[in-house]
C-alpha positions, 0 to 999 in steps of 0.5 A: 510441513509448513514454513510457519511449523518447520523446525529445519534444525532442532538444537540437540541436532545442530549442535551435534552435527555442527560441533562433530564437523569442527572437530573434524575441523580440527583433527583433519581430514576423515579416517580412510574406508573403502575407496580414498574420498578426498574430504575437506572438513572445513569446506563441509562445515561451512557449506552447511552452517551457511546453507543452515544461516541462509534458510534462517535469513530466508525464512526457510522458504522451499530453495532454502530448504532443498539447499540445507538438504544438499548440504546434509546429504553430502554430509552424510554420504561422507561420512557413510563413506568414510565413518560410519561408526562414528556416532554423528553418522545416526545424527546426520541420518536423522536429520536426512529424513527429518529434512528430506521430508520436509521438502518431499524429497524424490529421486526423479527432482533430487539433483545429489545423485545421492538415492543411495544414501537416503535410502541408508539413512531411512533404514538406519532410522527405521533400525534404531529410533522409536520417534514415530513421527520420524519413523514414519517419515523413513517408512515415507522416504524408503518408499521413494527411494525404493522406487528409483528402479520402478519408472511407474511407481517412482514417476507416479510419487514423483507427481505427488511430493512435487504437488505437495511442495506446490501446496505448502508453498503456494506461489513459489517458484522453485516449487512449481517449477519442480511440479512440471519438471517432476511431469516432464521426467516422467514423461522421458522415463516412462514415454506415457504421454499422461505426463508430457500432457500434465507438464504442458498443463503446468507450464500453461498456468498464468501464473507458471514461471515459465521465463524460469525453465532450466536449460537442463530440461526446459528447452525440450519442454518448449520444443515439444509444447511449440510442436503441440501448438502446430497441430504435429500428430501424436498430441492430443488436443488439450496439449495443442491448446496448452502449447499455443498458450505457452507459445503467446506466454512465451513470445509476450516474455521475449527476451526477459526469459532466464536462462539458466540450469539447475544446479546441484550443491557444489560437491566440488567443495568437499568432494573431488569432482574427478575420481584419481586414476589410481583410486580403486573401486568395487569387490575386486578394486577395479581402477577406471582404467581397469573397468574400462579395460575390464568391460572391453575383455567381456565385450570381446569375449562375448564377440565370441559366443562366451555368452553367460559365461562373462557374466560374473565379471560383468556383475563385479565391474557393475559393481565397482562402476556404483561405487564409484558413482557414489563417492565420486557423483560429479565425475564426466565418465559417470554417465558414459561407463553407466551406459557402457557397462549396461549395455554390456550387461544386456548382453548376458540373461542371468537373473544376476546381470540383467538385475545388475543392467537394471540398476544402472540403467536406473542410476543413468535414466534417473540421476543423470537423465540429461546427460547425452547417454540418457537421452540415447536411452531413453529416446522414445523411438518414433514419439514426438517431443 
């Protein structure tokens, strides 16, 4: 899509969306299902219609674009959670695929945490339209989000659908800079330098916003791109060339260079950053304290050769740890109780646990690949950069 032929928002969608949120507006706060997700209707409303009348102001160039998409997926993830009977829920899923192929959506460069709901909205779709244009791009989007636990695949569309935004919007920043970013993760997720070459190839660009890079993944890039350029074993020689090139793109920046990070939409609007400590998660309604207790019990049974034994508890805390990383995205102990029940999981060799430790494993190294317990992961052992 084009900017020029990018219909973001078609009436029928806008008005049906819009006006089921004021009437939620209206009403209060969403019907309770599963775990007790603290909604604020009216601050989900507004972050919607002000992303959707900043993309018009703008033109609905390509940040404009990733920002109306932020805000309907948290709509639709909220009312997923909460209403998924409710017929603005097929509205919203529609429109997740319409806009998210818009903008090449990807897990790897996506910042919601919400591959779990597109991946619902792309089935939903494919259940219930005929629109083959929009079925198409479900078919598209599922492929995406069924990658997410395959580094290879997902990296490899990761490349593809940032290049595709780069040539749809040529010249935009935001668009390049999730080209190299789309490369550099790639690079951490799978440790085949192919990509940390291409990342220091994009950045290298004279016309590569470099004074642009977050601090969420651009600092690592510099760092390796300065070792490049010192001739340090394991680059090769293009990434030396490109590393001088960034280092004198660098220093002519001096102290102009931005410093910044990137920035999901604030969930914190319509989604308590914190998940309550008597909120319950999971099959069995672990609390975070009771998973927490949950995983320390099967560690310790372990300790004493239980074995495969713990590995159906193991499987159930898994499961309530996604569930809680679903309707609480934001919260700190996300990252730490991902890497806690995985390695836990790892501990065990039934198809069922080392299944579940690969999932989150995934949901770590993907959505949360800058957090400390991601980069324990993910430290290529031995590798520069």
């Amino acid at each position: 899509m084009t900017q020029a032929s990018y219909s973001p928002m078609p009436g029928w969608v806008r008005a049906l969306a819009f006006c089921a949120l004021a009437t939620l507006v209206a009403f209060g706060a969403f019907a309770p299902a599963r775990a007790a997700l603290e909604a604020d209707p009216q601050a989900l409303y507004q972050t919607m219609k002000s992303a959707y009348d900043r993309g018009a102001a703008d033109g609905w160039n390509f940040e404009s674009q990733e920002l109306y998409f932020s805000t309907i997926v948290n709509a639709g993830r909220a009312y997923s959670l909460q209403r998924p009977n409710d017929p603005a829920y097929g509205e919203l899923a529609a429109l997740t695929v319409q806009v998210g192929s818009g903008v090449h959506y990807n897990p790897l460069t996506n910042h919601d945490a919400a591959n779990w709901y597109v991946r619902e909205a792309a089935n939903w779709v494919l259940k219930n339209e005929s629109d083959p244009k929009l079925v198409a791009q479900a078919r598209a989007l599922l492929e995406r989000s069924n990658a997410f636990d395959d580094p290879e695949r997902l990296v490899q569309y990761a490349d593809e659908d940032a290049s595709a935004n780069v040539e749809s919007y040529p010249g935009d920043t935001t668009a390049m800079l999730q080209q190299a970013e789309a490369d550099w993760r790639g690079w951490i997720l799978t440790h085949d330098p192919q990509w940390r070459s291409l990342a220091f190839e994009r950045a290298a660009q004279p016309n590569f916003p470099l004074a642009h890079l977050p601090t969420t993944y651009g600092n690592d890039l510099l760092t390796a791109a300065q070792s490049a350029a010192a001739g340090v074993a394991g680059y090769t020689a293009g990434d030396t060339a490109n590393g001088k090139t960034i280092q004198a793109r660098l220093a002519s920046i001096g102290t102009l260079r931005v410093i910044g990070s990137v920035t999901a939409m604030p969930h914190s609007a319509y989604l308590t950053t914190l998940a309550p400590a008597d909120e319950y998660f999971g099959r069995m309604g672990f609390s975070i304290l009771g998973m927490r207790n949950q995983l320390k019990h099967i560690n310790f049974m372990l300790d004493y050769k239980y074995g495969n034994r713990e590995s159906g508890e193991a499987v159930l805390v898994a499961h309530a740890i996604d569930d809680m990383h679903k309707v609480y995205p934001r919260d700190r102990a996300i990252p730490e109780m991902l890497l806690e029940g995985y390695t836990t999981l790892e501990r065990m060799t039934t198809p069922q646990a080392l299944a579940a430790a690969a999932h989150l494993r995934s949901i770590l190294t993907v959505e949360y690949q800058d957090t400390p317990q991601a980069r324990k992961l993910l430290a290529p052992a031995g590798q520069p950069g």
